[in-house]
N, C-alpha and C positions, 0 to 999 in steps of 0.2 A: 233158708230153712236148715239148709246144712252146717251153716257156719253156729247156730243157736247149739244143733244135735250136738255141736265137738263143745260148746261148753257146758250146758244142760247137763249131757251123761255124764265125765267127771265131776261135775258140782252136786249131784244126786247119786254117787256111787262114795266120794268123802262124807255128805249128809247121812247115809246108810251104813257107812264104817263108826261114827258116832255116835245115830241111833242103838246099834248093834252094842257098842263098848258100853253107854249107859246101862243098857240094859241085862247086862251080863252083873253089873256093881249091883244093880238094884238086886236083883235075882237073888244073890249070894249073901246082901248086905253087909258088903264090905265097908268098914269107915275110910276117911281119907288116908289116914296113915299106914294103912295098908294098900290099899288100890286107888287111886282118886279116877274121880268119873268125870267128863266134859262141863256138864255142870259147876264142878267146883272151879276150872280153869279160869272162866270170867275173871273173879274173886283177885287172883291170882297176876291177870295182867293189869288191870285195874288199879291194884296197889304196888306194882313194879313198871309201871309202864316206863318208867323216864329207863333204868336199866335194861330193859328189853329194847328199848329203840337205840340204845347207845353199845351196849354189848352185843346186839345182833347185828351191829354196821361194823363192828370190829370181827366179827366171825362172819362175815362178810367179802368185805374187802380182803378178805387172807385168803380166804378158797378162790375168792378171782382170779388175785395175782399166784397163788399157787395153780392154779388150772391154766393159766395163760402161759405161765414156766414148759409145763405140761405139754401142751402144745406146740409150743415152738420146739423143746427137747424132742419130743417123740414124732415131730412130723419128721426133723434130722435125722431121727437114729432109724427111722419105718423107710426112708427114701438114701440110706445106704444100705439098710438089707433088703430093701428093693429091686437097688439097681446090681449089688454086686453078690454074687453067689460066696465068696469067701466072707466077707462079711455079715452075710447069715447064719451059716455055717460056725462062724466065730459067736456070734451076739446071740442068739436065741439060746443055748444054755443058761450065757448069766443071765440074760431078762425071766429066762421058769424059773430060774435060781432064787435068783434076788423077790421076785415075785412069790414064791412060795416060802421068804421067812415072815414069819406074823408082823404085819407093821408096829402093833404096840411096842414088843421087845424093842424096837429104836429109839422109842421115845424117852427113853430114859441114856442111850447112848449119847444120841442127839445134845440133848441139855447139857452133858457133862462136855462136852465136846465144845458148845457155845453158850457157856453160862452166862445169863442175866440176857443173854436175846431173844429175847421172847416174841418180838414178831417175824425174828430170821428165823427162829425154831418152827416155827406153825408154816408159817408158807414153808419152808422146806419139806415136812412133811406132808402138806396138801400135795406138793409136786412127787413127791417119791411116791405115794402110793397111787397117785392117778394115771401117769405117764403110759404104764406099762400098756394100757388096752390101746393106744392112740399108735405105739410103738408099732405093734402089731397089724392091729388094721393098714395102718398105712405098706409096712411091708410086705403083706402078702395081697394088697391090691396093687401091687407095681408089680411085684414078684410074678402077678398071674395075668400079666395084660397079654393079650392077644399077641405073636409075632407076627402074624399078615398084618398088621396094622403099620409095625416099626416099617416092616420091608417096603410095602407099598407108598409109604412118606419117604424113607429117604432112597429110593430110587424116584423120588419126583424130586430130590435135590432138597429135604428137610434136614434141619441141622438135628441133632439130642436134645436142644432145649427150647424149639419148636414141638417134636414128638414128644415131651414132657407136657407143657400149656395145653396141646391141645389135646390128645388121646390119655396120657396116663392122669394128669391130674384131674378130668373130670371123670374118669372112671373111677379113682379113688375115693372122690368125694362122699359116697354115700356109707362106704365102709367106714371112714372120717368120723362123722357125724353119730353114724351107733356107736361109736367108742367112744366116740366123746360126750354121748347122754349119759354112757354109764361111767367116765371118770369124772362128770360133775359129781356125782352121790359117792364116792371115791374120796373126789378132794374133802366136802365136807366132815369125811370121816378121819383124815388124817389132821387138818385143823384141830376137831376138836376133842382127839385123843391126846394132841400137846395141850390144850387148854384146862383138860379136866386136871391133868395132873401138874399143871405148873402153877408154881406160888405167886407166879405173881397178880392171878384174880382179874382176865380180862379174857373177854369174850365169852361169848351162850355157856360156853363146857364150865367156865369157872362159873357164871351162875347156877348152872348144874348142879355141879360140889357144894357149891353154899347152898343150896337148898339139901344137899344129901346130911350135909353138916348139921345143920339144924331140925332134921325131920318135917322140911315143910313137903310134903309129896304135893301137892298140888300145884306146887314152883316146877318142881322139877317134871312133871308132865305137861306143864304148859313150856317150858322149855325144848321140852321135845318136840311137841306140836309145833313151839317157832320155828325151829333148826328147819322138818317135815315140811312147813309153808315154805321157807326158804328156799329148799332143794328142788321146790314146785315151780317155783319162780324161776331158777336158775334152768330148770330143764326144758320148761319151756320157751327161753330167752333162745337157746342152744334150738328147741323146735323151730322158732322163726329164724333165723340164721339159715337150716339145712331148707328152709323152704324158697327163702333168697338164692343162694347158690346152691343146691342142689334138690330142687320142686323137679324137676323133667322124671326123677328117678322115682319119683311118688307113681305107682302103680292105683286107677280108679278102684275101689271097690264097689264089688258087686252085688 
């Protein structure tokens, strides 16, 4: 019964997000080329379907391999400013720094920087803008582990990288995992801020453009809607993951 309630409610809370958007076009009587409503989307994948299935595995595979970059970089740079207080100290300016300039402004440095690489452009930017929350979590869940824990291991004769496996990195885990649901919606965004704007017409973001180019809004809102299922998919891929390795920290609700 429980396991129905966790797909039931979000499959009846999305069905009531598009109830709702219908109903708002109808309302108003908006045409398509102004607002396109759920209805028209159909229409839309229907006649693009072979590009939706082929451009949405290329905006795809770039946010994976940009989030997996992600990951690996930001568990490194979270578990030196974890472990060392100077290198806190030193790292946490530039990551609010670097984190507080608008990722779009890159994308145009980006390209000029590695012209005609269009898939080292996109995964680079899925990794630079997701990185930073993973950075973080991990460092101030090291940063804040308990000292009666260190002390009591290694005066039973545990090395650092025993008190690491067993005390800091399952305490980490659960910090881990919320930064890393919200740098999958992160990576997607940095993907396909290089795609909308790169000439060379591959992946979701450049179907995007080509529907914005030609006035089909019902492209481009079923696009969204892909990108949206996408990100649905991925975040709950990342759910089952935190449930593997780190289910003990799921608190029951009451």
């Amino acid at each position: 019964m429980e396991r129905l309630q966790k797909i039931a409610v979000p499959l009846a809370a999305i069905l009531g997000f598009l109830a709702l958007w219908e109903f708002i076009v109808w309302v108003n009587g908006w045409p398509n080329y102004v607002m396109a409503s759920p209805s028209d989307l159909p229409a839309a994948y229907a006649r693009f379907w072979e590009l939706f299935f082929i451009m949405g595995w290329q905006t795809l595979w770039r946010t994976i391999l940009g989030l997996a970059l992600a990951v690996a970089f930001g568990t490194l740079l979270g578990m030196a400013m974890g472990f060392s207080r100077i290198a806190r100290d030193a790292l946490y300016p530039l990551l609010v720094g670097f984190n507080a300039i608008p990722k779009a402004t890159l994308v145009p440095v980006i390209a000029l920087l590695f012209i005609g690489q269009h898939d080292f452009n996109t995964v680079l930017m899925a990794f630079l803008i997701s990185f930073f929350p993973i950075a973080v979590s991990v460092g101030i869940g090291l940063s804040t582990l308990e000292p009666e824990y260190r002390d009591i291991l290694r005066s039973l004769g545990a090395s650092r990288t025993t008190i690491f496996w067993k005390i800091a990195l399952p305490k980490t885990l659960p910090e881990f995992f919320g930064a890393l649901k919200v740098s999958v919606t992160l990576a997607f965004i940095g993907t396909n801020l290089v795609e909308i704007v790169s000439p060379h017409g591959r992946g979701l973001g450049a179907l995007f453009k080509s529907g914005e180019t030609n006035g089909d809004y019902p492209l481009m809102f079923a696009v969204l809607i892909a990108l949206a299922a996408l990100g649905i998919l991925l975040y709950y891929a990342v759910v089952a993951l935190e449930r593997i390795f780190a289910g003990w920290a799921e608190r029951p609700q009451g």
